[in-house]
N, C-alpha and C positions, 0 to 999 in steps of 0.2 A: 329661542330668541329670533323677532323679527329679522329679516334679510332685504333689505328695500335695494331695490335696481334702478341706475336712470337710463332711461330707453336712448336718450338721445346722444349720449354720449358712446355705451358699450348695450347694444339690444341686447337682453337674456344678461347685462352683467349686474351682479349681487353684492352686494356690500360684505364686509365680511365679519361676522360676529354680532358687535352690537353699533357697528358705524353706517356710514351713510355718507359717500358724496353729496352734497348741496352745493347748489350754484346759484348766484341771480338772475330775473330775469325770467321770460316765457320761455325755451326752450330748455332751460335746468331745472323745470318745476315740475313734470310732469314725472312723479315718481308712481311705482309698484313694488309690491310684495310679491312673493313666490304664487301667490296664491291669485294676485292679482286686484287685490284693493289698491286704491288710491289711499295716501299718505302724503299728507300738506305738510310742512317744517315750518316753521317760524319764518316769515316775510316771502313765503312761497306760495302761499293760497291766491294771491292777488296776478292775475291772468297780466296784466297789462305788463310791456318790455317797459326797462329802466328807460328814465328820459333822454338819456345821452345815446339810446338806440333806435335804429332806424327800424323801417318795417323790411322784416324780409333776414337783418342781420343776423349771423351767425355769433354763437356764443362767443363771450371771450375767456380763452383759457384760464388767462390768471382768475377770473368769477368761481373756480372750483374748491369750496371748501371743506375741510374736515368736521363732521358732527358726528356725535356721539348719542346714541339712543340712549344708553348706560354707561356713567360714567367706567372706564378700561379699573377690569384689578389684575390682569396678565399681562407681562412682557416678557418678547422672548428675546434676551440678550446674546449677540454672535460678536464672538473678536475674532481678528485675524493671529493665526496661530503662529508660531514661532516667532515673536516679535517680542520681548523683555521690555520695550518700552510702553506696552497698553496693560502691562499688570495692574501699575498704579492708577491708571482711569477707570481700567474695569472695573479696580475695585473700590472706587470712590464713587461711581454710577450706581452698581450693585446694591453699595450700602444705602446711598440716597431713596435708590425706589423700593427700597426693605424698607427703612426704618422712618422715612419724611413721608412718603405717600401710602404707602401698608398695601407695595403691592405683589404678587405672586409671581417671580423672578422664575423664568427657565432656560438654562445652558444645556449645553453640550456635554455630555460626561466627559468626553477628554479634555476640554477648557481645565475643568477642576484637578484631572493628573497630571498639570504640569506643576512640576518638582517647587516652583515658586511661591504656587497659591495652595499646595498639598502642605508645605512648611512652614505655612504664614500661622503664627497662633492667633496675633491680631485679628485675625478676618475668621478664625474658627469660627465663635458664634454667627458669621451673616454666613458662613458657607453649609453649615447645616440647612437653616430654610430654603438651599435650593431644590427649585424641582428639576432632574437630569432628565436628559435623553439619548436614545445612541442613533444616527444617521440610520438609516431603512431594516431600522428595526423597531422602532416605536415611531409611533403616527399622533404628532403635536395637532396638526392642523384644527381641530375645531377648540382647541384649549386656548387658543395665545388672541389677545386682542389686539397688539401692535408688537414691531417688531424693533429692537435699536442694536445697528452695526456702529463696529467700531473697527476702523479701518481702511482700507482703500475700496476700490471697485468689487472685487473681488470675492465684499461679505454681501453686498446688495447682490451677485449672483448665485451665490450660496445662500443665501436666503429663499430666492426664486424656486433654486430648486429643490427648495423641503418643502414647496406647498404646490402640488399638482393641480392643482383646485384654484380655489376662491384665497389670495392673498389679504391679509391683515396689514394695516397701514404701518409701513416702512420709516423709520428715521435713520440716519446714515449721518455719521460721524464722520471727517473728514483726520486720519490718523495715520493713512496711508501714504503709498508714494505717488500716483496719481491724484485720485478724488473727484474724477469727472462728476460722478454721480454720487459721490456724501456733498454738499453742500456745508453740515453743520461745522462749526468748530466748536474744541470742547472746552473753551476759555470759559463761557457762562451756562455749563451742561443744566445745570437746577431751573433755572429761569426759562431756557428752552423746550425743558424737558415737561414744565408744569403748562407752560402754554401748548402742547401738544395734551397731554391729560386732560385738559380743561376745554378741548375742540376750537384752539383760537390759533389756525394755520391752515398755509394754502398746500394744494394737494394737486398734484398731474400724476395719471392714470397711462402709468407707459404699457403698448401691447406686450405682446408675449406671442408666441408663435407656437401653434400646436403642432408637432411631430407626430406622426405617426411613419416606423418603420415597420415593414412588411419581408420576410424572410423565408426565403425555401429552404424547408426543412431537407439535409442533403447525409439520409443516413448515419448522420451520429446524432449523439446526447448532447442539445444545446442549452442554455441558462438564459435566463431573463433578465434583464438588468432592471434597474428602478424605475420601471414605465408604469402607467396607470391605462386601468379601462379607459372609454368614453363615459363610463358616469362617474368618474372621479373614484374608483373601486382599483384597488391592485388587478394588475392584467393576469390573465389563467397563461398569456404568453402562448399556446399554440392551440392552434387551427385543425382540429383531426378531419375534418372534412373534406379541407383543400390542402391539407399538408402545409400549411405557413406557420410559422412564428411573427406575432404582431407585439409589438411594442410602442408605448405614447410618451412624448414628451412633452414639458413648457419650457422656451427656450424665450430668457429673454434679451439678449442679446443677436446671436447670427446661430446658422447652422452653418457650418464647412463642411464641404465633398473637396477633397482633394487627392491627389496621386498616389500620397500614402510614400511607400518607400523606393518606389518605381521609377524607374529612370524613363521611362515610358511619359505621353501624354495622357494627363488626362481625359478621357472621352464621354460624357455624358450627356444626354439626352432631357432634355427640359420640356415641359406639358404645362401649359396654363388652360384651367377648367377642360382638360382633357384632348387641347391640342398642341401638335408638335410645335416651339417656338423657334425654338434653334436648338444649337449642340456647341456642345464648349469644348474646346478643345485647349487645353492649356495646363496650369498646374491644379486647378479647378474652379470653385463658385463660391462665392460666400450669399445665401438669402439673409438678410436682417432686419430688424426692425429699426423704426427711427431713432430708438435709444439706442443699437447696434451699430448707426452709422456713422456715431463718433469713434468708432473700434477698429473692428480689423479691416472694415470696408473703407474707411476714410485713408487707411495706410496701404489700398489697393486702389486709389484714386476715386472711391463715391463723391458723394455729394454730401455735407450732412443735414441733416432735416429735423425738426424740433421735434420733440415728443409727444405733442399735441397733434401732428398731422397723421391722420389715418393711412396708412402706405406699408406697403413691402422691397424692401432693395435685392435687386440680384445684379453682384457685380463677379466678375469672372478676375479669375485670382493670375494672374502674365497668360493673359490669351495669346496664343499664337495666330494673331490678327489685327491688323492695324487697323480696324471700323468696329472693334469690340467694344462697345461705349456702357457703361452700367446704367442699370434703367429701373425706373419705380412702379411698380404696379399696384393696381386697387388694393384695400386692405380685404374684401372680400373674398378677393379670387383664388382659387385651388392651384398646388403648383404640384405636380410630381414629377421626380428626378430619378431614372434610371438608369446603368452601365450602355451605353450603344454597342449593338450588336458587333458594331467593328472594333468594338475596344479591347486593346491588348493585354491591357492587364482590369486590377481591382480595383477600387475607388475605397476608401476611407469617410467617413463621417465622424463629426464630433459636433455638442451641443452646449453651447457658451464654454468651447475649451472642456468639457469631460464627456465620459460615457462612449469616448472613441471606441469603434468598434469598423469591421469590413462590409463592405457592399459589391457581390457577386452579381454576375448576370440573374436577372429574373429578379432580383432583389428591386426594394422600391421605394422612394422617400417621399411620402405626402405632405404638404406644408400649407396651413394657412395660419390668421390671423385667432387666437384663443378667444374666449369672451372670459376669460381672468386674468384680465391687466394686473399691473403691480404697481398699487397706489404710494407713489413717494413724493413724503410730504417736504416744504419747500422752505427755506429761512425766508425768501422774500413773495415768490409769484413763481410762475413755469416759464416765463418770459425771462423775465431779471435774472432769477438763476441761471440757465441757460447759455447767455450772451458772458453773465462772470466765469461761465466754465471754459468759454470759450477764449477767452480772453487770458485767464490766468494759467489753464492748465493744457492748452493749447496754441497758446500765443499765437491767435488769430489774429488774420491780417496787424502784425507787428510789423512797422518802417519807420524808420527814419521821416520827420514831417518834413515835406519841402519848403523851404525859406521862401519869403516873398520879394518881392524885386524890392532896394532899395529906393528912397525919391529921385535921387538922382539920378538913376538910371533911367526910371519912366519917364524924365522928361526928356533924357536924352534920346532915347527910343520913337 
């Protein structure tokens, strides 16, 4: 199955399965394949910008839509676990895209052992046609054509990170206790559900930030965690040459370096494209991406930045420094983060909250920008959505409005 890319938005990024970002306009038209043909879409052959555009402008976000080369028969359904009140959605969705769209449903094998939906006889016949899988040990990735959470933040990161690679387009049910990033509600799940089936919805393409961890191997037996090559292939994990252990991740949120259990500062040493920038001293760093910056970086004083700008955050987690200001950098740019040679103790890393593990002298954190975003599609635009998550689930700029002078007063004045 074709894979089309648009250069202009992610260079080298690939659609996943049988979809296709399209956008209007000169700058979202110019698609390829792997191979590198050109492929026109419907109202994209014609070179000329929309008339509301000027020469020169830059695309507008909300222009990114969802198409479909083949209509989707795979969805892979994620709920959040331990929760008794997503049994009855799950399994009123489940049966929907079983039995109203005829499409090939796949969960999580422990979704189906909880004691709820194992003792439900009602849902026996839809729970048969599931197709199961178990966390890193079966590899969904080229099976599922879209994906729908159900839940808080939490399943859109756990989503993220079952697909090393090239992500299938995301819908996010808002069922959680946050919801920054589900957007949907599950009041008219059918009607939402068939307008995403059918490619009539808007779509933002949030980065993801490639990891690569690098480890000196230190005379014992170490293990690999769920990292991948650089071609998308499970990593062999060590290095006989140089004696390292390498490990890759997709993080789409932040990566944390911090102090770990040490009553110690943190000391680490930061490299942008291979130079020294500074050194943190403190409880440590958070790097994130722009959908990261609504997280743990916004609760260490970032900035937040829409998920349409191209960028990297590095904000330092209670630096011991009153000019430690957090700062944005190119999405291009290479960061690597190491222990300073004067650091007392260890450093800690974790990647969107999992896969914690130590960071020893000689040890070393590479970070840049993926070319496999995680395309999440939007109830209204990347804009509109955006400003309501801000507003609802973060109660931005929330005051009291100021009264305005009464007449009286301004003439007395």
């Amino acid at each position: 199955m074709r894979q089309p890319c648009v250069r202009q938005a992610w260079p080298g990024y690939c659609g996943h399965a049988g979809w296709l970002p399209a956008g209007r306009g000169r700058l979202a038209s110019h698609m390829c394949d792997p191979a590198g043909a050109e492929l026109i879409g419907d109202g994209m052959s014609d070179p000329t910008p929309p008339s509301n555009a000027c020469a020169g402008h830059i695309q507008d976000p909300a222009s990114q839509r969802l198409t479909w080369n083949k209509s989707p028969k795979s969805v892979l359904v994620i709920k959040k676990m331990r929760d008794a009140s997503l049994l009855q959605p799950f399994k009123e969705l489940c049966t929907h895209l079983m039995e109203e769209n005829n499409m090939i449903v796949y969960v999580e094998k422990k979704v189906l052992e909880d004691p709820a939906i194992a003792s439900d006889e009602s849902f026996g016949a839809v729970k048969k046609k599931f197709c199961t899988f178990r966390e890193d040990y079966d590899d969904i990735s080229n099976q599922i054509d879209f994906i729908i959470c159900l839940g808080g933040d939490g399943t859109l990161l756990y989503a993220s990170s079952l697909f090393q690679g090239s992500v299938p387009p995301v819908m996010a049910f808002h069922l959680g206790s946050l919801g920054f990033l589900t957007p949907f509600s599950f009041e008219n799940f059918q009607s939402q559900v068939t307008q995403v089936i059918e490619g009539n919805a808007a779509v933002v393409l949030r980065s993801r930030l490639k990891v690569r961890v690098v480890k000196e191997l230190r005379g014992k037996k170490t293990t690999v965690h769920n990292g991948l090559g650089e071609n998308g292939s499970r990593a062999a994990g060590l290095d006989m040459d140089v004696g390292k252990q390498a490990m890759q991740y997709q993080v789409l949120n932040e990566v944390v370096i911090d102090r770990g259990p040490s009553s110690y500062l943190s000391n680490v040493d930061v490299y942008l494209d291979g130079h020294l920038i500074t050194t943190v001293q403190g409880d440590g760093v958070i790097v994130s991406t722009p959908t990261g910056s609504t997280a743990y970086a916004a609760a260490a004083g970032a900035s937040m930045i829409h998920p349409n700008v191209p960028a990297i955050m590095i904000t330092p987690i209670c630096p011991h420094s009153l000019s430690f200001r957090p700062i944005v950098v190119p999405a291009g740019v290479e960061l690597k983060i190491m222990l300073s040679p004067e650091a007392r103790n260890t450093a800690w890393v974790s990647f969107d909250g999992r896969k914690r593990q130590e960071i020893r002298h000689g040890d070393s954190i590479s970070i840049t920008t993926s070319c496999y975003p995680l395309p999440s599609i939007c109830v209204r635009d990347p804009v509109s959505d955006w400003f309501e998550s801000l507003a609802q689930c973060l109660h931005w700029n929330v005051r009291k409005k100021q009264t305005h002078f009464e007449e009286e007063e301004e003439e007395e004045g």
